[in-house]
Every structure is written in C-alpha cells, then in structure tokens.
N, C-alpha and C positions, 0 to 999 in steps of 0.2 A: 580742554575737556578735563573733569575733575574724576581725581583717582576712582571716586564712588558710580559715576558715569559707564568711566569704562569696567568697572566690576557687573555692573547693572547690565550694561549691554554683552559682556564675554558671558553670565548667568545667561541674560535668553535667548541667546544665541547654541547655547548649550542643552538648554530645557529644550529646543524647539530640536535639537539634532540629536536627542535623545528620543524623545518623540516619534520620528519620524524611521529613528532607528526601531523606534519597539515595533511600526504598524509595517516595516520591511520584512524586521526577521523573520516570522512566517512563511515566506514567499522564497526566502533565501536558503533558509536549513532546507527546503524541499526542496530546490534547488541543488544545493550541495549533496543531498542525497541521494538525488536521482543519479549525477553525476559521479559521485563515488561510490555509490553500493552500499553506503554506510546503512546498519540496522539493519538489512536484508532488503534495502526498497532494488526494486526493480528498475532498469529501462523502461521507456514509453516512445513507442514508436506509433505512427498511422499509416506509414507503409511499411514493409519490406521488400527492399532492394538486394538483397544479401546474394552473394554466391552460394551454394548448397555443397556442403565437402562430405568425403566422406564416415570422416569421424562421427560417431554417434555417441550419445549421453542420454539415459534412461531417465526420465522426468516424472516423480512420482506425486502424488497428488496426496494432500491430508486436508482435513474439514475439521472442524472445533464448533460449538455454541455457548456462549455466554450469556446467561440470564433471557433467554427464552426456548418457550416450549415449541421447539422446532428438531426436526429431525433437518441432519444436512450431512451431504454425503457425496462424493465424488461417485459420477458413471462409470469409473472405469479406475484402477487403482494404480494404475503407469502405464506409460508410453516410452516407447524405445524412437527417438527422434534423429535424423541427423542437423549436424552444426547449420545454421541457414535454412530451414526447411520449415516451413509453417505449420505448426500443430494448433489441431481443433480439440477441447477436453470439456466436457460436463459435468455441472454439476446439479445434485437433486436438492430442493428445499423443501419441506411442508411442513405447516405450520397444524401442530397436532391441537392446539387450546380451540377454545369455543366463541373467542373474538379475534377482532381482525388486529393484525398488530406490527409491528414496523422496524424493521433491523437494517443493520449496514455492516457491510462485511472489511474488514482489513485484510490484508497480505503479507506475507513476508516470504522468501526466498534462502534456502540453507542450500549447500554453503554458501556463507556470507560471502568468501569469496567469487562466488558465479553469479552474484545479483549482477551486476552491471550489465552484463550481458544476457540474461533473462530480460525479451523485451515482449510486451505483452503489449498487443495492437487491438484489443478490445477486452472488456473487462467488466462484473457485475461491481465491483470494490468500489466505496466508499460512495455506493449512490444508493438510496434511502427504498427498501424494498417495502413495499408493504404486501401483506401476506393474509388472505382471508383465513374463517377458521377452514381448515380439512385440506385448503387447496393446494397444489402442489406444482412448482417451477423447475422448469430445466434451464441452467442461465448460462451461456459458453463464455469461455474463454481462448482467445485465437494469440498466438505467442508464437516465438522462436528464440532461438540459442544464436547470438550472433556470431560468425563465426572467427572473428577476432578471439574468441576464447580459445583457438587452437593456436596461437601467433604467441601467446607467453606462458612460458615454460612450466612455470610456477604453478598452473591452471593444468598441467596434463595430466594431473592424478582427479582430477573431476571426470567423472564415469556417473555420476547419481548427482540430481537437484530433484532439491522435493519443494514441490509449490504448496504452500498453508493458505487458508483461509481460516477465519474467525469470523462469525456472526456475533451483533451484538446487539443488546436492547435499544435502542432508538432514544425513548423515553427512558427508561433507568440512568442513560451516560450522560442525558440533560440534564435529568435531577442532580443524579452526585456530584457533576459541574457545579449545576444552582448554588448544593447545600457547599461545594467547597469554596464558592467564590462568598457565600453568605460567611463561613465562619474566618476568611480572609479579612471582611468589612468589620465583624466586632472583634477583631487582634487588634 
C-alpha cells in the first residue's frame, strides 16, 4: 500500500470519527452534566425511592422572562423540605400580549454545589409552552433533595437551594440561532 493510500485512508477514517464525534457531543456534555452538577443542571429521576432523613433544606423558588410579554411567577416563594421527601411547587404563567405565543423554560440550581442532588421527577423545562393571549397556567414541578447530600461533609453548610426558571421566546432564540449560524456561513 503506497504511503498516499495510507495518508488517504488514516484522513477518512479521521473525518468520519470526527463526525461522529461532533453528532455524540450533544448527548455527552448532557450527560456529563447531569452526572456532575456541572452549571447547576439537575438530577432526573422518574421515581423516587429515597429514605426521608431528618435533616431539612429550604428550597426557594425564583422565575425570570426573556423576551416575552409574560408575567411568570412562582405560587409560593419557599418551601422548607426534608432530605428524601417529595416536594410539589407551582408555578404561574400568563401571557399578558394579544397573540398567542410560545416559550420554553430553562433551569438551573444554586448552589452549584447541591445540583446533583436536586432531582426533579417532573418538570415544565425545556418543553415548547405555547400560551394564548390573556390565558394563564399553573405548571408543577415534583422534586426531592436526595438524601446522599447529608453523607458528604462538604455539603452540610447547604441549609438554602434556590430553583430558577427562565422563560424564553421560542421564535426570537430561532432567529438569533438563524441570523448566528447565517453570519457563520459568510466568515
């Protein structure tokens, strides 16, 4: 086999595991996040099985909107939970404009250090709300503090996790997607 051969073949053998590296990573850093708590992501669980301890951690709740005319607001502004113990928390939406219009919410978990164990067993986040004009949702979120967070030491000054939400325009983060991936194509 001539030196050009094997250059030819180690290139697409390389393109093709670069490739398949780009359409992984996705998949992997949310992975990796879930797993570590990295950025504030959360645990996801569908059940919980957990022991209920006594120790308790007050879970305070905050709401944000970005680029739309919505009021959003948490039912209740904290909860005193124990370690293991399933908490149910509301949240209000209404969309104050005169068309109907469509947002998806993000999350994050402070302190960073307690995401991992913030595990939230149903959720409104990251699914496509759409919202008529005037009407108004209550949308829950069901969670627990697993109780491994009382098992490392490091974790026993956590007394307060505050869960954030973010709404955000639907259409606007398409667009400036669009308009960033367009002015990526004329560089």
């Amino acid at each position: 086999m001539s030196a050009n051969r094997k250059t030819l073949s180690l290139l697409i053998v390389l393109c093709f595991s670069m490739l398949g590296l780009g359409f992984a990573s996705k998949p992997l850093y949310d992975t990796f996040c879930r797993i570590t708590g990295y950025g504030g992501t959360t645990g996801y669980s569908k059940d919980n099985f957990s022991e209920i301890l006594e120790r308790a951690v007050k879970v305070n709740f905050d709401s944000n909107v970005n680029g739309l005319p919505w009021e959003f607001s948490p039912e209740q502004s904290d909860m005193s939970i124990k370690l293991g113990q399933t908490g149910l928390a509301y949240y209000k939406v209404k969309n104050t404009s005169n068309k109907a219009l469509i947002g998806t919410a993000t999350f994050n978990v402070t302190p960073i250090k307690a995401a991992p164990f913030f595990i939230k067993t149903e959720c409104f986040c990251f699914t496509e709300q759409r919202i008529e004009p005037g009407q108004e949702l209550s949308m829950p979120v069901i969670f627990f503090v697993d109780p491994q967070l009382d098992e490392d030491q490091r974790l026993a000054d956590v007394k307060d996790i505050t869960l954030s939400y973010t709404f955000f325009d639907v259409k606007s983060a398409n667009e400036n997607l669009t308009a960033a991936q367009g002015r990526e194509v004329l560089n």
